[in-house]
N, C-alpha and C positions, 0 to 999 in steps of 0.2 A: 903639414897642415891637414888638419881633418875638416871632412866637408861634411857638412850637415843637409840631411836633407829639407827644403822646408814644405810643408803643405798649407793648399791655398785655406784657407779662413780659419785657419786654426795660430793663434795665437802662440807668442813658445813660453810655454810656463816662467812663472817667474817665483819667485820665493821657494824656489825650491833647487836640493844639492845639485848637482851637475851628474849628471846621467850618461854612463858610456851602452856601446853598442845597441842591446835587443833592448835592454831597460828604457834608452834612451827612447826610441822608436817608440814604445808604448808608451813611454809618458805622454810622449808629443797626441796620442790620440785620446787619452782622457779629457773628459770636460773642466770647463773653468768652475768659475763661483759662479756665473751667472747660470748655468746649466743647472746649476741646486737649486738656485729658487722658480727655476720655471717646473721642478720635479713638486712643490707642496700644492699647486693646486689639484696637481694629475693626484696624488695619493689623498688629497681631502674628498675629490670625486671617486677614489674607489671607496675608504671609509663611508662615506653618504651611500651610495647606491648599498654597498653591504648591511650595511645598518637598515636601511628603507626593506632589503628585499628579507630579512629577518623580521623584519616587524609585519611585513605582509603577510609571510609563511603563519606570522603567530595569530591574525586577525582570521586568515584562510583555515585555520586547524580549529578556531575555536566558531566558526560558523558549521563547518563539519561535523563539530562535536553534538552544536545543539542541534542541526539537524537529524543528528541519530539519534537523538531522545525523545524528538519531537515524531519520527516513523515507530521507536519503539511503543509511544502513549497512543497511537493511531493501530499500533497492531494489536494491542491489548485491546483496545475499545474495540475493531474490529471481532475480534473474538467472543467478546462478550455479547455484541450483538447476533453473529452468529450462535450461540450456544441458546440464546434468548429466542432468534428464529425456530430453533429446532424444537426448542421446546413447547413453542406455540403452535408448530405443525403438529406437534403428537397428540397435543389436548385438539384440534382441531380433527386427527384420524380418527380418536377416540367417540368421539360425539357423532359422525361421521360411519359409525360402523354402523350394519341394519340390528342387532341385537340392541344395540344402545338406541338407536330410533325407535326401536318399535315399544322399549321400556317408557322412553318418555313419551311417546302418544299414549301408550294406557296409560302413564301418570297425567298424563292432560284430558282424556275419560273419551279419546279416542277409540275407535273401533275396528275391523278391518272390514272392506268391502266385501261386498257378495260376488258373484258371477258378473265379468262384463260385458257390454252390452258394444257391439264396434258398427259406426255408420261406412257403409260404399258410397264408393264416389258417384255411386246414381243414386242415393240418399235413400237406400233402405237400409234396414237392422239387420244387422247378421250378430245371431248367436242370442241366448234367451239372458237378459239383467237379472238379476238374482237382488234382492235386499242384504241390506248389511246386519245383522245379528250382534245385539249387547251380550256378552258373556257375564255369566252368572258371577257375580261378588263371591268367592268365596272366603275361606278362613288361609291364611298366609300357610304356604308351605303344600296346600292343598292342588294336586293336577289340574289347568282350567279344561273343563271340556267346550266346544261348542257346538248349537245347535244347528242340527242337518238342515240345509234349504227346502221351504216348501215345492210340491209337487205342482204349485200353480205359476203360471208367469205374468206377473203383473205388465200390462204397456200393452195387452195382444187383445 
């Protein structure tokens, strides 16, 4: 007589051939039919969760994507406004220089001053004021000369 081992909560298979030794032993530990159906929810919860976290990845790549077109159109405009700054500084150095000032005061029929004239802080005149002198109109192309300050000091 052979003695079979039996284990507690396990069921001894049934519709199935007659199993000697080590075969027999493993069969006895295989699950039933009811152990299948409690296996489709676990595998419908992994398909769901893999599907969901593919669809996330695809949602996260394309938020990614348009954020980098959105810094590229922000570094382009960036640039063009720097390039636009710099070029407003230069017409700004330009006008700024003293040769180009002093062209548009004679174009504005400006003059240069005479000698100046500086108050102390005990409010007398130090140093003799001089007038300012209109230079002579000449013909374009022409040296301008101007004329020496008089010997006399007006103010004394």
């Amino acid at each position: 007589m052979s003695r079979k081992p039996e284990l507690k909560g396990w069921p001894e298979p049934k519709g199935r051939p007659e199993l000697k030794g080590r075969a027999a032993r493993l069969a006895r530990l295989l699950p039933t039919g009811r152990a299948q159906a409690a296996r489709t929810p676990f595998v419908l919860l992994v398909v769901v969760l893999l599907g969901g976290g593919l669809i996330g990845l695809l949602v996260l790549n394309s938020a990614l994507s348009e954020g980098a077109f959105q810094l590229d159109d922000i570094q382009r405009e960036t640039k063009n406004l720097t390039d636009e700054e710099q070029a407003l500084q230069r017409d700004i150095d330009a006008y700024s220089a003293p040769d180009a000032l002093q062209r548009r005061a004679r174009e504005l029929g400006m003059v240069p001053g005479g000698d100046p004239a500086f108050l102390g802080p005990d409010g007398k005149v130090k140093g003799a004021p001089g007038a300012a002198h209109a230079p002579l109109l000449l013909a374009p192309g022409a040296p301008a000369t101007t004329p020496t300050p008089s010997s006399s000091t007006p103010g004394r």
